[in-house]
N, C-alpha and C positions, 0 to 999 in steps of 0.2 A: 381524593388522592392527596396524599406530601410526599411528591414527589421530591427532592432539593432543587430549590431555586440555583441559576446561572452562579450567583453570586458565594452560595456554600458548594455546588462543585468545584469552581478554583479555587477556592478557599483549602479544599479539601487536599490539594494536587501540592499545598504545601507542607512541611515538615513540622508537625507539632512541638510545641516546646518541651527541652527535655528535664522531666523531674528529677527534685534533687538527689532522690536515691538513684536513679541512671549515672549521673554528673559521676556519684562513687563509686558505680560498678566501673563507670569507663574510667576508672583511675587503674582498675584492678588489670586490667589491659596492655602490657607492656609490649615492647618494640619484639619482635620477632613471632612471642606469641600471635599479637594481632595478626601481621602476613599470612600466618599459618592458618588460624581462625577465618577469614576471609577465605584462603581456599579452599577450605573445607565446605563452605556457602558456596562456592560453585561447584564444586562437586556434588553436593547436593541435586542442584538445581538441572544442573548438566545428565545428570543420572536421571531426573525426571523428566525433562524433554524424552530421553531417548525411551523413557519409559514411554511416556506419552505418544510419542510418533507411533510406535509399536504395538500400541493399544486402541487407536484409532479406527475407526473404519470411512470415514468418508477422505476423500482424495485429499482436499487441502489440509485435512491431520496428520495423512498419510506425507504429503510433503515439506513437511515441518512448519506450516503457518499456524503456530503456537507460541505460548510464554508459561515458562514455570519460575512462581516468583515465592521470595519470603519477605516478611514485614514482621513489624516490629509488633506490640500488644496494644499499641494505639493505631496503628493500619499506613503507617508508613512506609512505604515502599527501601527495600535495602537490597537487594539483590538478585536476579532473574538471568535465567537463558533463556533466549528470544527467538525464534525465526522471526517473528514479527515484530518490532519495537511499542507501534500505538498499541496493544494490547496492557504495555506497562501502564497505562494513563487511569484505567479502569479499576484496578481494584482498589486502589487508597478511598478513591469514592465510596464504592458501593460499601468495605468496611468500617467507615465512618458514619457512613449513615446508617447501617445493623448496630456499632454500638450508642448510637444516639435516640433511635428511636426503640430497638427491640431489646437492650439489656434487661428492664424489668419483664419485657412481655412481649417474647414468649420465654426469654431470657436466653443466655449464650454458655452451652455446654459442652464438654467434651465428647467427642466424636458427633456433633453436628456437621451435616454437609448444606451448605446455603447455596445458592444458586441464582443468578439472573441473567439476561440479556436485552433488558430494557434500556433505551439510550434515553428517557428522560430520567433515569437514576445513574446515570453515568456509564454506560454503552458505548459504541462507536456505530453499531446497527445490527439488528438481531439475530442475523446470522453468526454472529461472535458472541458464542456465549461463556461463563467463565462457573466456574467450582473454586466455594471457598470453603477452608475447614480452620476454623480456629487450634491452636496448640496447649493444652494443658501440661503443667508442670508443679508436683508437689499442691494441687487447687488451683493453683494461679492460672491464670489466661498472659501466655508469655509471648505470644507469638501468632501468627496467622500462616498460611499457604493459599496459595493460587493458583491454578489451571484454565488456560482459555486459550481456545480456538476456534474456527468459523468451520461451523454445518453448514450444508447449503439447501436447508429446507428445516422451512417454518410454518408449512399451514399458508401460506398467502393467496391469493388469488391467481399467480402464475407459481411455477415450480422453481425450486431453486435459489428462495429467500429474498431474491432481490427483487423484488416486483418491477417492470420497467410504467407498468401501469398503473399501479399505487398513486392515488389523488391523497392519500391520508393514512395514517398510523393505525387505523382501522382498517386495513386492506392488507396488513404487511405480517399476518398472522402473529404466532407465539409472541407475545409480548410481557416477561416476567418479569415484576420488582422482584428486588432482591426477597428472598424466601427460602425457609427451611423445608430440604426437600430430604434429609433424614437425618436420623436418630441413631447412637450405638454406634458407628462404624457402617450404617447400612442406607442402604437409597430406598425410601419408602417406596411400597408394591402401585401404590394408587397412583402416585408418581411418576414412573415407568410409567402408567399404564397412559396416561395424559399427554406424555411426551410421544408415546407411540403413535396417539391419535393427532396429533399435531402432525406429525410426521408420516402421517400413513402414505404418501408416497412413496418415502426410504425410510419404511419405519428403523429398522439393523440400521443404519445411518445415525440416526437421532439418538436412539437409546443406547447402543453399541460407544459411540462420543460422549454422551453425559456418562456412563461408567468410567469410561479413560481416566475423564476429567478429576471423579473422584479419586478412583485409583492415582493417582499421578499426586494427589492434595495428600492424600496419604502415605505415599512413599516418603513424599521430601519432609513430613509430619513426623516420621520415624526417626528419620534421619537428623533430624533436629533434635527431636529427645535424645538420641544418643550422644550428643554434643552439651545439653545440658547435664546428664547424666556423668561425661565422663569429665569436663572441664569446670561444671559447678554451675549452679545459675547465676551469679552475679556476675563470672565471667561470661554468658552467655547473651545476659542481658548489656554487657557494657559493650561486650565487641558489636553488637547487633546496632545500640546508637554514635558507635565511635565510628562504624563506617559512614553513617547519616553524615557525622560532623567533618569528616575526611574526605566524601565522593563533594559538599558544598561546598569545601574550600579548591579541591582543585578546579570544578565547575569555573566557581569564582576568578582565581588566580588566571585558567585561560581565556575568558573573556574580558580580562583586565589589560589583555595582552593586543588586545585590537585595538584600531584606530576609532576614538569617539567621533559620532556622526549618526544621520540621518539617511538608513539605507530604502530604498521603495522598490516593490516590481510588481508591475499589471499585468494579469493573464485572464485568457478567454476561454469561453469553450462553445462548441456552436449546438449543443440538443439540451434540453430538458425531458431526460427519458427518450419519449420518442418522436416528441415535437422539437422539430430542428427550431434554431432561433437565437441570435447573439449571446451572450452572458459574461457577465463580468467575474469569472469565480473565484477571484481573487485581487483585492488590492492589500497588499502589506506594506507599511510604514514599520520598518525596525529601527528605533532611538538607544544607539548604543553608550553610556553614559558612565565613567570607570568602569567596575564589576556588572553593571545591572544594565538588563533588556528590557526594550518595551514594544511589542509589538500589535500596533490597530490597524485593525480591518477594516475602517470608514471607506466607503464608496463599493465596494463591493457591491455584486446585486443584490436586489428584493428576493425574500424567498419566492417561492413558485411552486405551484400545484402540483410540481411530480414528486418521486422521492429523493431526484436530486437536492438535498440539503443535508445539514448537517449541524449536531448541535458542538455546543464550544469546545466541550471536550474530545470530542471528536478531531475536531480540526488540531487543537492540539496536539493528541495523538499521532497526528498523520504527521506534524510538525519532528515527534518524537522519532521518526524514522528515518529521519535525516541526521537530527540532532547524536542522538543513537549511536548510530554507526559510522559517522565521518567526525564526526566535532568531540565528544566523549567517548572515543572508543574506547579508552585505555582508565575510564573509571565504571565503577557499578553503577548497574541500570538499576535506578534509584531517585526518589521525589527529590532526592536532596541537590542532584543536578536542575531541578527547576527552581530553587527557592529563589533564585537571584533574577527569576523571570517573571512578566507581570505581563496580559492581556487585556484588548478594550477590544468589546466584541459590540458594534450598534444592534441594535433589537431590530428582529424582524427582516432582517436580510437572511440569503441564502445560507448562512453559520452561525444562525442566532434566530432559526424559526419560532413558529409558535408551534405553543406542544401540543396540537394534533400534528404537523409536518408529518408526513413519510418521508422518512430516513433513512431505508433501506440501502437506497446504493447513496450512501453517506460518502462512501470512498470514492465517488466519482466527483460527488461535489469537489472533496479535499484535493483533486489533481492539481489544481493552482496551487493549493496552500505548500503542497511537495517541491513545487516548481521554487515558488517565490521562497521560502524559507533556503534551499541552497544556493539562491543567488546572493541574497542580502547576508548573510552570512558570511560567503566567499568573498565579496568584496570587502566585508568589513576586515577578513582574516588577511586579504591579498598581501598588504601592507608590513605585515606585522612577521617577525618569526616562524609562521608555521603558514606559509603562502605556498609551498610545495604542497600541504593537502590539500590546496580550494583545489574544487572539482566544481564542472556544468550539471545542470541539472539530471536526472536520471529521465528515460522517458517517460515513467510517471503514466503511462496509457491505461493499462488494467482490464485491456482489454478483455472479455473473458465470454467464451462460450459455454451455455448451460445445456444440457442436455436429459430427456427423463423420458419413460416405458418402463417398457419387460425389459428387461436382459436376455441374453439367449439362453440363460439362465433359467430362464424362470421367475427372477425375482423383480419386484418392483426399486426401480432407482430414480433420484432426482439429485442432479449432483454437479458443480464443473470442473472443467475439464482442467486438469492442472497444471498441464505440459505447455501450453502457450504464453501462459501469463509469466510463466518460471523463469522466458525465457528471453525476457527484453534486453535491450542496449545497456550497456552504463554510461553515462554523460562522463566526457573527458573531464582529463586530468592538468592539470598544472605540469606535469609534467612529462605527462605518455596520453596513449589512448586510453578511451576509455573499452572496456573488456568487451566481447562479442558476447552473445546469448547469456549476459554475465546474471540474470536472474528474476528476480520479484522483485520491485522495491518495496511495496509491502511486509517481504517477510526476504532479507540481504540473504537469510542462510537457509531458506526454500529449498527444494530440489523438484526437479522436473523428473516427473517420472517415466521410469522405464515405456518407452512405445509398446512394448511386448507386455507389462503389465497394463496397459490401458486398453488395447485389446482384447486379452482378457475378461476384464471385470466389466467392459462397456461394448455394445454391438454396433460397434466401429473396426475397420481400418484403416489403417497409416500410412497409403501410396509412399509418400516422401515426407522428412523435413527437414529441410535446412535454412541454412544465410539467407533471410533477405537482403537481396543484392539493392547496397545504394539507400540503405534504412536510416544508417547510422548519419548524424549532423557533422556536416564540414566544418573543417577547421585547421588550425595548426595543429592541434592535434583530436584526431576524429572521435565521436561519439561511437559507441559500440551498435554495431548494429543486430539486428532482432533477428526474430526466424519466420520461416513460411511453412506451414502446414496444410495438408489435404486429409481432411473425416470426412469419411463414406461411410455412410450406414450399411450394417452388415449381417447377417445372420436372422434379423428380424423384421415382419412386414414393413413397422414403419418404428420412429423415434419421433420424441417431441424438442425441440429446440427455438432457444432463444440467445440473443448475443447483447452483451453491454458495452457500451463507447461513448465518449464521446468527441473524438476526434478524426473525426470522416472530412470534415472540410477547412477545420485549423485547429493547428497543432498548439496544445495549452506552452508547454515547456517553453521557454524562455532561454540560449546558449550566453556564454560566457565571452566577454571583453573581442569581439567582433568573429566567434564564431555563428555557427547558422544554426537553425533549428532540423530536425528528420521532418522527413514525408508526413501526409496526413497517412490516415489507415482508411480505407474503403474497404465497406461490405463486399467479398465477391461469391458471387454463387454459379458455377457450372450448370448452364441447361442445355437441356439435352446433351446428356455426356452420360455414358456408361459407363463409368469408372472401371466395373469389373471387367469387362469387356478390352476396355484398354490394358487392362493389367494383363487379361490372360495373352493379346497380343505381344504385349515387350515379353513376358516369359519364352514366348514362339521367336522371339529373336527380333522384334519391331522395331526396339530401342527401349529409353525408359520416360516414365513421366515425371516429368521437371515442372518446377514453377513456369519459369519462362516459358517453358514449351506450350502447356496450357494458356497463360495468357495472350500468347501470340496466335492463338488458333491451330496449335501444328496436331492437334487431335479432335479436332473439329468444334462442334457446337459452338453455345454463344456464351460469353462471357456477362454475368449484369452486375452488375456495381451499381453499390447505391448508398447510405447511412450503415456501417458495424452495429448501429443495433437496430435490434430488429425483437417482434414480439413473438410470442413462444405460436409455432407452428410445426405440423409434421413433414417427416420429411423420410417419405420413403425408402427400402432394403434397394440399393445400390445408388441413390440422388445422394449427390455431396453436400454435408452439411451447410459446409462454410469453409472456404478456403482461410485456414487460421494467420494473421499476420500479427509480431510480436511489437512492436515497434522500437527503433532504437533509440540511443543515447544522444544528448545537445552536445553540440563540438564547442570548442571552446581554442581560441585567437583565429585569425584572419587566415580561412586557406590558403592563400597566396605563398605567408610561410611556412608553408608545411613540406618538408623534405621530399623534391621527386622522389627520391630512391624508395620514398615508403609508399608515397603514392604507387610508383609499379606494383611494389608487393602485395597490395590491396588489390589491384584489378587481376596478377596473377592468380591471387585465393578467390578471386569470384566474389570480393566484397565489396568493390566500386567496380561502376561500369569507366568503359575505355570514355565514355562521351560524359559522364561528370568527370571524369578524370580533365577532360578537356574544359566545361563550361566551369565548375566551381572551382577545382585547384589550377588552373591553367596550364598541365601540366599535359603533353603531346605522347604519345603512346602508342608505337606503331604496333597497329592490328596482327600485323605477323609473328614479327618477333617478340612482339609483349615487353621491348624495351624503351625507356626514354628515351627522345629525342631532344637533348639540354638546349642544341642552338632554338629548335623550335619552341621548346618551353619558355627560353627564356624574351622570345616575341613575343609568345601569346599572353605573358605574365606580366610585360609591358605596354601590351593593347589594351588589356582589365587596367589595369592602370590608370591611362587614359580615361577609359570609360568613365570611372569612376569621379575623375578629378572634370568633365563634361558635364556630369548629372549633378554635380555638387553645390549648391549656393549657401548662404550664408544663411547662420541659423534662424535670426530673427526673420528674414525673406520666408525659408521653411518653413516656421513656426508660423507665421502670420495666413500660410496657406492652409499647412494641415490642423488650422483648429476649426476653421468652417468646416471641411469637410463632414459629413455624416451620414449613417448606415443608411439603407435604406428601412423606410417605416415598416416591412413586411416580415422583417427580420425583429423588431426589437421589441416584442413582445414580454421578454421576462427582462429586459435590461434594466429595467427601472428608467428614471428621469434623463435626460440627457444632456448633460455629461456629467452631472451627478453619481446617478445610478440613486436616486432616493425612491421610497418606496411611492407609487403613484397607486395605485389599485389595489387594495389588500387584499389578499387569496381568501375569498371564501369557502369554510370547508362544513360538509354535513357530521 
């Protein structure tokens, strides 16, 4: 295998130098033309998302967790619309490395479609697979497209691409280098026929998506020649590297804008797959220095034998989702915003495995890296001119239920569920809350699909869902809080299901300048509960089923709670899947000043209870009238107070306490050294 080494993936993630004939097209390039030029590349690209969603068949195509992107003839990334941002991170890679190794052989032709989702050729994990089609013009090779999005079925050992039991890259099915998988304008027959078999679970899933994929490489392909076609190529080619040189100066110029300095943040997570057990899954050092970033990952943990890991690009990517949509909104999603950025990943830790690692749920690993890139970040920005955008971190959970059978349908599905994940917290704001069910942070411009189309297409129904009550992180001003959902299986004997998490017993996320972090999420599953039977009583007039209600016992059975993931098992026509929990957003300043009056309005909408209303914001809330009580609040916001200034010693006292402390040995099996985190036992894999 040549596969590219760590060191030619970021290599690649940067902006090639531009030839001297570029240097002259981009002269040819003038002020107004360009604006106009640029918007045409989103409309492009904008027209192929929507094509894309459209064309889709599995759920999370179906809810925009896609990227349709253009680059330049050397594979630099210029422009993309995103539901998902880390999908940008991928194709500069993998088209670097098709013209580095396959130019002579098998060589690079027009109307070639290539194709991978190998994450040691620059992947995220191979549920995200991507379609590239190079662009001819007049002979020449002017251009590239891209299409990627995540299937959720690979051939793996469990259904649903993400293995939670994956010991290794050999268990984690379909695993394609980059590869031409047609000729002409067409998807070769034997090719299909491969990806069917990979996918024989959902096979219409697999195949049904690698079509989109081309289809969508094609469109925005057309769309392009038409712009070479009517404005000339040399203008084509010059506006294509003038936005490279445009999206890196303004990068540039806003990071020039923060306070130089040495930002850090540590985050945890407690499972590896489905061995619970400490983890370090992120330490970030960001060195912010004029224009330029540095961000190392020293101390983080060892990798580990599940698929919790992740390779560099990866993590970067997940960084890219941040960076993306809060920090660069208002330039093109493009390599040229990285150039000013630089990486130090140690070998052999959880984001810099060896390359057998399973990868799979790469995106669990990365929940740190999500965390800690918006915190260091916002502090750096806090300071500086543009402190009204720091935001806390997002909740970053991802939590996600898989589910796979018959349909009542008839057909074979392996697929998740799209509706919960859509629908987490946003981490406050500098200056408001942060949004309620505001979405994926995977993919900002997601959609959570219709309840009535998820019935539909999946033998489930939808009791309820709404607000988890009390999700979202306190603060001055509150994180957004998530949703609660109830799947029943429905129409068919049984379903096969499995859940990913890892935040059953601590929360990765990290809040902002003395807000608090949200709940953890526990697994909950109804036993002995006839879902249907409850439902057909509230029809008769019984009342309805509520989250609370169920928790509280007010419809019998028993409640088990235990670890969000769980490994793929059946699950009966009318036993509840998994009562779905979204999780919310990190709050961000000190509850304490957070306006009573808003505080009511929350516990009014049923989004804080009356008793955090009390312990966290200290804010008194007569049960009757649902109104404040100022003189009481402002006791009880003077007792915390107190408290606080009782509990409080001085630092070096604190410091000298909590650095003996440590886990207990029964827990720290994947942490590495302690308090290192250096690798002690290397993962043996077959």
């Amino acid at each position: 295998m040549s596969y590219p080494t760590k060191e030619e993936k970021l290599a690649a993630l940067k902006v090639t130098e531009p030839s001297e004939y570029e240097l002259g097209c981009v002269d040819l390039v003038k002020p107004g033309d360009y604006e106009i030029g640029v918007q045409r590349t989103n409309d492009m690209v904008d027209e192929g998302y929507e094509v894309f969603m459209r064309s889709s068949r599995s759920s999370m195509g179906v809810a925009g967790d896609s990227i349709v992107a253009i680059f330049n003839a050397r594979g630099d990334l210029v422009n993309a619309s995103a539901g998902t941002y880390l999908h940008a991170i991928i194709p500069p890679i993998v088209i670097k490395f098709i013209l580095k190794r396959y130019s002579e052989n098998p060589g690079i032709n027009d109307g070639d479609v290539w194709y991978t989702n190998d994450a040691l050729y620059g992947g995220i994990h191979n549920p995200d697979q991507c379609a590239i089609m190079p662009v001819f013009f007049d002979g020449d090779l002017v251009a590239w497209t891209a299409a990627l999005s995540h299937t959720t079925e690979t051939g793996a050992i469990e259904p649903g691409g993400m293995p939670l039991t994956a010991t290794s890259r050999f268990e984690e099915g379909m695993n394609l280098p980059p590869m031409r998988v047609g000729q002409n304008f067409r998807i070769n027959s034997d090719i299909l026929e491969m990806f069917a078999a990979f996918g024989i679970r959902a096979t219409d899933n697999v195949t049904v998506d690698m079509r989109a994929r081309a289809t969508t490489c094609d469109r925005v392909r057309v769309r392009l020649l038409e712009m070479f076609e009517r404005e000339g190529k040399e203008f084509a080619i010059g506006l294509l590297r003038k936005m490279l040189i445009e999206a890196e100066e303004g990068a540039r110029k806003r990071v020039s804008h923060w306070c130089d300095g040495v930002y850090r943040n540590v985050t945890f997570s407690d499972a590896a797959g489905l061995q619970p057990g400490l983890i370090r899954n992120c330490v970030m050092t960001m060195t912010k220095k004029g224009d330029h970033l540095a961000f190392d990952f020293t101390g983080t943990s060892p990798e580990n034998p599940s698929s919790y890991n992740a390779h560099p690009q990866a993590v970067v990517g997940h960084m890219a989702n941040y960076i993306y949509e809060y920090v660069f909104h208002d330039l093109p999603v493009s390599s040229a915003t990285f150039q000013a950025v630089d990486f130090i990943f140690p070998e052999n830790s959880m984001l810099s495995p060896d390359a057998r690692a399973a990868t799979s749920n790469s995106v669990m690993a990365c929940t740190g890296v999500m965390s800690s890139v918006a915190n260091c970040i916002s502090r750096a920005r806090f300071a500086s001119d543009e402190w009204t955008q720091v935001a806390a971190s997002q909740g970053n959970g991802g939590n996600a239920i898989v589910i796979a059978g018959i349909s009542q349908w008839g057909a074979n599905f392996a697929d998740m569920i799209a509706y919960p994940i859509n629908t987490e917290g946003q981490g406050a704001r500098a200056t408001s809350d942060g949004m309620d069910a505001y979405g994926f942070p995977w993919c900002g411009f997601g959609r959570a699909p219709d309840v009535e189309s998820m019935e539909n297409e999946f033998p489930l129904l939808l009791p309820f869902s709404s607000h988890w009550k009390d999700s979202g992180g306190a603060g001055k001003h509150r994180g957004g809080v998530g949703t609660a959902q109830l799947w029943v299986t429905h129409n068919v004997p049984m379903l096969f299901q499995m859940a990913i998490a890892d935040n059953s017993s601590i929360q990765t996320p990290q809040p902002l300048f003395g807000g608090y972090s949200q709940p953890t999420v526990p697994g909950i599953v109804l036993d002995g509960v006839d879902v249907k039977e409850l439902m057909a009583k509230a029809k008769a007039g019984a009342g309805s089923i509520s989250f609370e209600g169920l928790l509280s016992g007010d419809f019998g059975g028993r409640v088990v709670t235990s670890q969000y993931g769980s490994q793929i098992h059946p699950v009966l026509d009318g036993q509840t899947v998994i009562v779905g929990l979204s999780t919310g957003g990190t709050g961000y300043g000190d509850p304490l000043d957070r306006d009573p009056a808003a505080v009511e309005v929350d516990v009014r909408k049923n989004l804080v209870s009356i008793g955090q209303a009390h312990s966290l914001y200290g804010v008194v809330v007569d049960p009757t009238s649902g109104r404040v009580d100022d003189g009481a609040t402002t006791a009880r916001r003077a007792d915390l107070v107190e408290q606080r200034l009782a509990r409080g010693v001085p630092y070096d006292e604190f410091e000298a306490t909590w650095s003996t402390r440590r886990p207990d040995e029964s827990i720290m099996q994947w942490f590495g050294s302690w308090p290192e985190g250096n690798v002690v036992n290397p993962v043996m894999r077959p």
